[in-house]
N, C-alpha and C positions, 0 to 999 in steps of 0.2 A: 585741651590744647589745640587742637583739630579746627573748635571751632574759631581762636584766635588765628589760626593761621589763615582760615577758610576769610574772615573779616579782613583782616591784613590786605589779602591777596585782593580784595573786592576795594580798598581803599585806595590800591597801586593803582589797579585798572581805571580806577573814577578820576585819579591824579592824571592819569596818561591821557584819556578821553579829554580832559577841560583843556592840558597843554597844546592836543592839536588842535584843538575846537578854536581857544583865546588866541593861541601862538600862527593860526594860520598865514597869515600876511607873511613870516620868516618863513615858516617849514616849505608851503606851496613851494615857493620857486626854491627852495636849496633840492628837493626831493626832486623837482625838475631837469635842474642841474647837476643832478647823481646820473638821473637815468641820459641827459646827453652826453657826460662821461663815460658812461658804458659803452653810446652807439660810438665814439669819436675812440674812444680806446679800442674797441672791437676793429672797427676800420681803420686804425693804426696797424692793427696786428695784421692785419691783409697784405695791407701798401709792404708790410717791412718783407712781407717773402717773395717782392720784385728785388731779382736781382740783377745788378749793373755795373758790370767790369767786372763780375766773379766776387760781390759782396753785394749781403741784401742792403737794402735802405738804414739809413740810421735812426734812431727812433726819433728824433728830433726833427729829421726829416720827415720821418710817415706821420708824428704826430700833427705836425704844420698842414701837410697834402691832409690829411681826416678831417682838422678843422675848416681848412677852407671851403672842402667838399661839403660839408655838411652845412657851412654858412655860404655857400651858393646855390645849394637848394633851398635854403631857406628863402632866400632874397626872390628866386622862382618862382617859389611857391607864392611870397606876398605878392608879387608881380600879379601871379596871373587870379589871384582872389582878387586886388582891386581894380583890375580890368574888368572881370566878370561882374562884380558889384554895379559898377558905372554902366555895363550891358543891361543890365537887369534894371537897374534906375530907369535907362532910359527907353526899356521897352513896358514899364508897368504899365503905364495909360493902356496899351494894346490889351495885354493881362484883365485890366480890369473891365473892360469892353466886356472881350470874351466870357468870362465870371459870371458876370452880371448875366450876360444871355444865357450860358448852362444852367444859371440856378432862377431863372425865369420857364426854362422848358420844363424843369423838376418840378416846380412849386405846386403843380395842377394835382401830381403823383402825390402829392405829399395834404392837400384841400388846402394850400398856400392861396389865397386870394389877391392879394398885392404883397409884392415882392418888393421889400426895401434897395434903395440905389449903395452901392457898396460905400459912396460917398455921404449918404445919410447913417451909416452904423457909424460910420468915423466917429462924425461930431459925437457920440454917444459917449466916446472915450476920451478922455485931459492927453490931449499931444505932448505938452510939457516937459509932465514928470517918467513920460518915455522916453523923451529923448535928454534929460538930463539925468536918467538912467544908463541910457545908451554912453554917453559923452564920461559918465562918471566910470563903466565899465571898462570900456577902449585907456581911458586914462590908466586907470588899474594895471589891464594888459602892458604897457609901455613902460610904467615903472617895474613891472615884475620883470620886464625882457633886461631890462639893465642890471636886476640885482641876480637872475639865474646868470647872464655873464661874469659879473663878479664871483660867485661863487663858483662858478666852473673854473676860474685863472686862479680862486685859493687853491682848487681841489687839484688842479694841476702841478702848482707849485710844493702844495703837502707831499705829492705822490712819491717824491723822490728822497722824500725823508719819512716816509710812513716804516718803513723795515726798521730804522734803526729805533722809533719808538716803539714798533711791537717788542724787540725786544728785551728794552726797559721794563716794557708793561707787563711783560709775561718771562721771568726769568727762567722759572723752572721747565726746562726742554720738554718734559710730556704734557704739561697744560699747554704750551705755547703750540707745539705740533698737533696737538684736538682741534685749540683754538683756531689755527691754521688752516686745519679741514674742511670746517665749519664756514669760513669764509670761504675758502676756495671752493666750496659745493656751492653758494650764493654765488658766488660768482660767474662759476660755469652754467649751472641752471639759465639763471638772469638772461644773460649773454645768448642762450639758446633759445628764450621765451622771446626777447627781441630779435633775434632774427629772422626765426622761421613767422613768429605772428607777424613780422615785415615783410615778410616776403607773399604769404600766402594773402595780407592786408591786399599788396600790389597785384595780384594775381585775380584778386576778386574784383579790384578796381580795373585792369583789364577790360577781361571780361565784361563786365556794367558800360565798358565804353563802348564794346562790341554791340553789344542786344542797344543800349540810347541811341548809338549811331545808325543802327540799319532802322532803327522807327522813324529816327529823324527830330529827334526831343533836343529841343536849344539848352546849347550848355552844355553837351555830354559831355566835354573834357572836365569840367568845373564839378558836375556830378560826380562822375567817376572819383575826384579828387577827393570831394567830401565823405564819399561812400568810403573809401580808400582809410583814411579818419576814423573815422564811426566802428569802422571792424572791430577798432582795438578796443572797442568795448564792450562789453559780453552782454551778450544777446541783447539788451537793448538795441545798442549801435546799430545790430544787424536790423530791426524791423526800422528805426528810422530813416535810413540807408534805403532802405523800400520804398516808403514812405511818403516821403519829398518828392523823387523825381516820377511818382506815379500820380500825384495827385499836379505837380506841372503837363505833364502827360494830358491832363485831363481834362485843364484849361486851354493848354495848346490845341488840340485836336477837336475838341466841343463831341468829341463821339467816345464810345468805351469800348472800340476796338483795340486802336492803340494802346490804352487805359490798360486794358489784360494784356495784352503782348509784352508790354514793359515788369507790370506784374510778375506775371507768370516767368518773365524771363528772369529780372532779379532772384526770385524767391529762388528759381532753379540752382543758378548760381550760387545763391549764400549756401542753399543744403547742400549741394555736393560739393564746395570747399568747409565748411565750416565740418561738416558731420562724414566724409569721404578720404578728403583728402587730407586734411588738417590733421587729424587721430593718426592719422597710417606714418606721417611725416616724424609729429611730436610723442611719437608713440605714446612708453606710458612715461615720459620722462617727470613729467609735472606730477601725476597722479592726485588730480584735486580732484575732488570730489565738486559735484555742476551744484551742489546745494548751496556747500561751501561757498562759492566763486558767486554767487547771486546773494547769498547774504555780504561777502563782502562788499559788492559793486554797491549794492543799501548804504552800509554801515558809510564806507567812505567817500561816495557821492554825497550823502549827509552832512562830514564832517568836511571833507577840499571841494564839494561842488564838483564839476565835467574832469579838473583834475585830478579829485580821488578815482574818478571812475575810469580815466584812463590807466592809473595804477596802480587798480583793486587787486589786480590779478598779480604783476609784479610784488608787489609787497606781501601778497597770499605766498607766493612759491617761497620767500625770504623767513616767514615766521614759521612755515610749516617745516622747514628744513634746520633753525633754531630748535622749534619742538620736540624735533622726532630726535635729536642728539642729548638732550637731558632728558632723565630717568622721571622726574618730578611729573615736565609733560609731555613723556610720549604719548600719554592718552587721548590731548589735546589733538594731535597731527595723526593719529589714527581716524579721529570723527572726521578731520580735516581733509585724509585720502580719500578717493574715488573705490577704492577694496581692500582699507585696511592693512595695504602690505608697502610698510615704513621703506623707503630705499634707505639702503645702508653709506656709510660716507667711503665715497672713493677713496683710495690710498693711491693718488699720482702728485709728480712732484710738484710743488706749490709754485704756483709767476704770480711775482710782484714785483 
């Protein structure tokens, strides 16, 4: 019987793998538009404890002031990405200059005898089917931004009828009040894993703009943004976030002073927010295990692409706290913690 069940459960899982794998194009952006729901309903709940005339905001209100907020930093943020891009365009020639001459001083170090003109590796590659890669991409992005909208004005509009179907769905009071825990531990966790990883994100991006700016590396603000980005992805994020603006470093300056200064400065940076500050903040709230969290960042990099990866981790804290609430698999969300020790579900009153 063991073994049917053991098959069974190996069937589910293979059914669930094809549905995000085939189903990608729907799920990406609705899973997108969950998690901007979080940050816009999180910043609702802010805005609502201003109070004015002796009454806080009306949720209608803070919900209006969160979206606008958040879709005027977005619009910022494109601003100042395609201003930068056009920088960058228009300073490449200099770029490639430079390139060219640091990897003609190496070549010698290296029994490089004629060093290829960076213009001659080109032709080596089909421009084409780059850039109708690229064109097909960007295309992607813009239809997806229309359909996470759409789905964030469903998810808004369900919100206010979501109680009265939980309780069609769940009649019996003590299934329904588990049930209820259960979400509201996702909830609360969720909500806590975006903000503090937002904040300490920003805090690192800071920083990165501190140590680009005193070297004097073009772009630091565009750096700093992207590094800012890149955090929310485990460990990865963090070395490419190094990366980039050390190997620009590298071409800007032609010498490997600066080159280490930048280095040595990010790196410093990432480890004492990442491994410092970050623990001592999010305590043991999460308690994922770093095994765990690298095999998910694989699993669902794999299956959403830079999406899964940005919410390998989110989705981690969400099945691990499903897990560890059924008997079937608490075993699962033990291999899942960082030591084993399952947080129990809060008993506070439920908001929704």
């Amino acid at each position: 019987m063991k073994i049917v069940n053991y098959a069974a459960a190996l069937g589910i899982v293979a059914l669930i793998v094809l549905f995000l794998v085939e189903g990608r194009a729907l799920l990406v952006p609705l899973a997108v538009a969950i998690m901007v729901w979080f940050l816009i309903d999180g910043l609702a709940g802010i805005y609502q404890r201003i109070v004015i005339g002796g009454a806080p905001l009306a949720r209608w209100i803070a919900l209006t002031a969160a979206g606008l907020t958040v879709l005027g930093v977005g619009a910022l943020i494109v601003l100042m990405v395609s201003e930068n891009v056009a920088s960058v365009a228009a300073a490449a020639p200099e770029y490639q200059r430079k390139f060219e001459a640091l990897i003609e001083r190496l070549a010698p170090t290296f029994g490089i005898d004629r060093v290829p003109k960076l213009s001659e590796l080109l032709k080596q590659f089909e421009i084409a089917p780059v850039i109708g890669s690229v064109a097909g991409t960007l295309a992607n992005l813009m239809g997806n931004v229309g359909l996470v909208l759409v789905y964030l004005l469903f998810i808004f509009v369900e919100q206010a009828a979501f109680e009265p179907k939980f309780k069609a769905l769940f009649p019996d009071p003590d299934r329904r009040e588990r049930i209820r825990r259960i979400l509201r531990e996702i909830n609360e966790d969720t909500r806590k894993y975006i903000r503090l990883k937002t904040a300490m994100s920003a805090l690192t991006g800071v920083f990165s703009y501190v140590v680009l700016s005193l070297v004097g590396v073009d772009y630091a603000a565009f750096w700093a943004f992207i590094i800012f980005l890149l955090n929310f992805i485990p460990t990865i994020g963090s070395i490419i976030g190094i990366m980039f603006p050390a190997l620009l470093t590298l071409v800007q300056f032609e010498t490997i002073g600066p080159f280490l200064i930048v280095s040595l400065g990010l790196t410093s940076v990432q480890i004492i927010i990442d491994n410092v500050v970050e623990p001592r903040l999010m305590g043991g709230a999460l308690n994922l295990s770093s095994l765990a969290v690298l095999l998910s960042l694989a699993i669902w990099g794999s299956i959403w692409g830079i999406v899964g990866m940005f919410l390998s981790v989110p989705i981690m804290v969400i099945m691990m706290i499903i897990f560890a609430n059924f008997d079937q698999t608490k075993g699962i969300a033990v291999l899942l913690s960082a030591d084993g020790n399952i947080k129990g579900i809060q008993h506070a009153p439920a908001r929704f």
